[in-house]
C-alpha positions as CSV (number, residue, x, y, z in Angstrom):
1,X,-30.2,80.0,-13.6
2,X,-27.4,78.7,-11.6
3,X,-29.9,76.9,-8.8
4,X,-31.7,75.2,-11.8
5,X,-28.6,73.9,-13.3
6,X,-27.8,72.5,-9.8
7,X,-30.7,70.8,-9.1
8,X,-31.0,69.2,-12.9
9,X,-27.7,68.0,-12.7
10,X,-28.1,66.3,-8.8
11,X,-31.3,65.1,-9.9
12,X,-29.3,63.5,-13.2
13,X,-26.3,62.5,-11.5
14,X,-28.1,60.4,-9.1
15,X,-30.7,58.8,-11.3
16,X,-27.9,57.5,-14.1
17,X,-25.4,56.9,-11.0
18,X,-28.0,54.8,-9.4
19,X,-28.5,53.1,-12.7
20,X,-24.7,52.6,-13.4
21,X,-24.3,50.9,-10.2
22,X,-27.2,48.4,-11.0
23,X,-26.0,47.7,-14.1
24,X,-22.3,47.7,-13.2
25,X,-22.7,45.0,-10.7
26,X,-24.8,42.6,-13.1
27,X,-26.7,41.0,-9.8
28,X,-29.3,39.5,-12.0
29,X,-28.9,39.0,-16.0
30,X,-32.7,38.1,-15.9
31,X,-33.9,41.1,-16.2
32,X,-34.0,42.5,-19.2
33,X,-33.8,46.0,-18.3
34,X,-30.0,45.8,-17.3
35,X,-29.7,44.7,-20.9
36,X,-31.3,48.1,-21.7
37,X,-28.4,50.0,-19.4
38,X,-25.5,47.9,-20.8
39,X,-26.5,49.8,-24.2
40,X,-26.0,53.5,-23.1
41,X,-29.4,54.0,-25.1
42,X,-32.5,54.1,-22.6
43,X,-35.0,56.4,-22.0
44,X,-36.7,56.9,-18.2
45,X,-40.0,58.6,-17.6
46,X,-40.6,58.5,-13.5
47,X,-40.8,60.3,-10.5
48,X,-37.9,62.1,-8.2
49,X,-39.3,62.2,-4.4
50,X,-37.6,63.7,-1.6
51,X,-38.2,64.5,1.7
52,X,-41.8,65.0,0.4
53,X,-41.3,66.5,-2.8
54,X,-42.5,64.7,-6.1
55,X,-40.8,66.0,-9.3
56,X,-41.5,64.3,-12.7
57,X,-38.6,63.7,-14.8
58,X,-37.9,62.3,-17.9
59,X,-34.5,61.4,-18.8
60,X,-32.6,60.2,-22.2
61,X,-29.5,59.0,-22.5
62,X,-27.6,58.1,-25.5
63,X,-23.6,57.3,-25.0
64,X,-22.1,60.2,-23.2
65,X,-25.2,62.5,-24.0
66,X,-28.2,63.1,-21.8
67,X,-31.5,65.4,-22.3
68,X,-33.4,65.3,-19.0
69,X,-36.6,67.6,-18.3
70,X,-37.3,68.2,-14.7
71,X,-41.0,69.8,-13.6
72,X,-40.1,71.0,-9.7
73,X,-41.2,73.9,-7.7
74,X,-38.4,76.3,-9.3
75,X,-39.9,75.9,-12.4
76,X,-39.9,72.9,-15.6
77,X,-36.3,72.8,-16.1
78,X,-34.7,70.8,-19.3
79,X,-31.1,70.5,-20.0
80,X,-29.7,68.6,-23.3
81,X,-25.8,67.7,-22.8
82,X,-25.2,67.2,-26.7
83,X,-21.8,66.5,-27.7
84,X,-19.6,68.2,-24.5
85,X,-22.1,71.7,-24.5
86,X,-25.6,72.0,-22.9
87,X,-27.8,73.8,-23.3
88,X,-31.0,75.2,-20.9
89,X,-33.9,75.6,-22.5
90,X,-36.1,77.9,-21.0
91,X,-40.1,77.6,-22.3
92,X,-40.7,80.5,-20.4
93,X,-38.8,83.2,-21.8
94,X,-38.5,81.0,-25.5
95,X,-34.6,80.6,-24.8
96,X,-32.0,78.1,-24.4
97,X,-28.9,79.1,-22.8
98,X,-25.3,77.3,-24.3
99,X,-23.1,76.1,-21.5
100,X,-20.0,74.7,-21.6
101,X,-17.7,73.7,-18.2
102,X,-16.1,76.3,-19.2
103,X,-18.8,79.1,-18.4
104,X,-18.7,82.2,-15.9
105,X,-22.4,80.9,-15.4
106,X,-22.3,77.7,-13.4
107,X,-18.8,78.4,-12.0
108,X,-19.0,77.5,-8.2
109,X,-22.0,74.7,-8.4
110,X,-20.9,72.1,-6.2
111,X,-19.5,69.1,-8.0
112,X,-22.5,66.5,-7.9
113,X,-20.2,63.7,-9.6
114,X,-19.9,60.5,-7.0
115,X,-17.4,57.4,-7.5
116,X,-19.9,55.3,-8.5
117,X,-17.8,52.5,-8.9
118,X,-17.1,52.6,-5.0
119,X,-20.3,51.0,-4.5
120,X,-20.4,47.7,-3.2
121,X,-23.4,45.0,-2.9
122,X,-24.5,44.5,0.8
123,X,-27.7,43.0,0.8
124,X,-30.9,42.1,-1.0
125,X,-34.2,40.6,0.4
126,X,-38.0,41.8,0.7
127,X,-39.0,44.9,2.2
128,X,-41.5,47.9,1.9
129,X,-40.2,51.2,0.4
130,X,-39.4,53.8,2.3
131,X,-41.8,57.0,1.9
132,X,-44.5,55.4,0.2
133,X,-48.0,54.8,1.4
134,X,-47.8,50.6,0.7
135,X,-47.5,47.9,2.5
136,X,-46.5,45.5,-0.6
137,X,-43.4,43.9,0.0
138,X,-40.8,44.2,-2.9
139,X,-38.0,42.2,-4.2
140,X,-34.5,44.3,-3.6
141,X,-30.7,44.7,-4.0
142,X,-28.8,46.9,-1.6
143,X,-25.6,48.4,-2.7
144,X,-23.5,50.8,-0.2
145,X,-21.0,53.3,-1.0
146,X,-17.2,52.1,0.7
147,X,-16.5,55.5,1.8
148,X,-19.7,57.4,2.2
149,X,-21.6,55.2,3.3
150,X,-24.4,56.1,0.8
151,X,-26.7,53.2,0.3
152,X,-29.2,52.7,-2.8
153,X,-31.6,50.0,-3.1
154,X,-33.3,48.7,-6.2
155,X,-36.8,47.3,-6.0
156,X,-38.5,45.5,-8.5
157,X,-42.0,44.7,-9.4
158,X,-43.2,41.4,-11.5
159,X,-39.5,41.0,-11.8
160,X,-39.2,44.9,-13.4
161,X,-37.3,47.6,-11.8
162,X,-39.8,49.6,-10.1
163,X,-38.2,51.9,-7.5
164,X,-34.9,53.0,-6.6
165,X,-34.3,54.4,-2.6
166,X,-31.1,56.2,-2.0
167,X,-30.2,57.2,1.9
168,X,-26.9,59.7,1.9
169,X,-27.7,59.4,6.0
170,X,-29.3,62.9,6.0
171,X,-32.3,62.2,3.9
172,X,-33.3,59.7,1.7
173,X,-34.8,60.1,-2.1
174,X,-36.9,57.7,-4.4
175,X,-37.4,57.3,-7.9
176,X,-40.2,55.2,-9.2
177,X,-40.2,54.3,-12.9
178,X,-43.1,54.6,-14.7
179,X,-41.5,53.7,-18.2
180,X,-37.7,52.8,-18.6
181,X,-37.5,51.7,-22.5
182,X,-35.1,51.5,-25.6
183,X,-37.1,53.7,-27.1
184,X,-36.1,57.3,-26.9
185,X,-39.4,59.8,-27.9
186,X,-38.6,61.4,-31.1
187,X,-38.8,65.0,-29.8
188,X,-35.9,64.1,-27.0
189,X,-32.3,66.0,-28.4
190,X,-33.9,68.2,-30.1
191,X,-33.8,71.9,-29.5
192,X,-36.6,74.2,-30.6
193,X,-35.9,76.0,-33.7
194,X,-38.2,78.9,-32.8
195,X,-36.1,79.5,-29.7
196,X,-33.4,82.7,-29.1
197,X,-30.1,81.4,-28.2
198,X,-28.6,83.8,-25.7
């Protein structure tokens, strides 16, 4: 349990962090999607790559509150973070799991948090992405973290965010958006009501 809860929440923590920094910065009040992050109300459906390894994830965020359903090699993993508990829900077993910060359970799981205000713009232009098979060139803003020296560049597509490419120096990682909406599917935050809560 405790390597799932790891890997949703560094998976999470970079995807809204990589958001945040977009949307903090306000390069571009154009697009209509920063809009969309200013709210705290959004909903991603895309694709987490890293050194090879696609994962699906969908994400939905609402104010301080995230549900976020990860399909990787360890299993389909989905964790709601509902008013300062989350919960795992396991479709496996027909379980969800409370956790609080509090638990014995996912004591010692490295902290995945990152200053994300540290970030600092350091370049935009055209470029391919890194890791995918296409030559297209896209539209990006580069942002670089002042003390890490993590770097995460947005590119965008017909003027829509389409791909974000983070590089911690050790390996990089992509997310490409296939949907990024207001509109938060119906059956996100909710937990099944035929599951056992253990």
């Amino acid at each position: 349990m405790k390597k799932k809860i790891a890997a949703a929440l560094i998976i999470v923590a970079i995807v809204i962090g990589a958001l945040y920094i977009f949307n903090n910065n306000q390069v571009n009040n154009m697009y209509d999607f920063i809009k969309l992050l200013q709210s705290g109300h959004y909903y991603l459906d895309g694709t987490y790559s890293v050194i090879g390894i696609d994962t699906p994830i969908k994400l939905a965020v609402d104010g301080d509150d995230f549900d976020v359903e990860i399909d990787s090699l360890i299993g389909n993993t989905r964790i709601i973070l509902d008013d300062g508990k989350g919960y795992l829900i396991n479709d496996d077993n027909l379980t969800i799991s409370v956790v609080t910060p509090e638990d014995e359970s996912i004591k010692g799981l490295p902290n995945v948090m990152i200053d994300y205000n540290s970030f600092a713009k350091t370049g935009e232009g055209k470029n391919t992405i890194p890791g995918l098979n296409d030559e297209t060139l896209y539209k990006y803003y580069e942002y670089t973290h002042t003390e890490s020296n993590m770097m995460m560049r947005y590119y965008f597509k017909d003027r829509i965010l389409y791909c974000i490419h983070t590089d911690n120096g050790l390996f990089g990682s992509l997310i490409i958006i296939n949907e990024l909406s207001k509109n938060i599917p119906n059956d996100r935050f909710k937990l099944p009501g035929n599951y056992e809560r253990i």
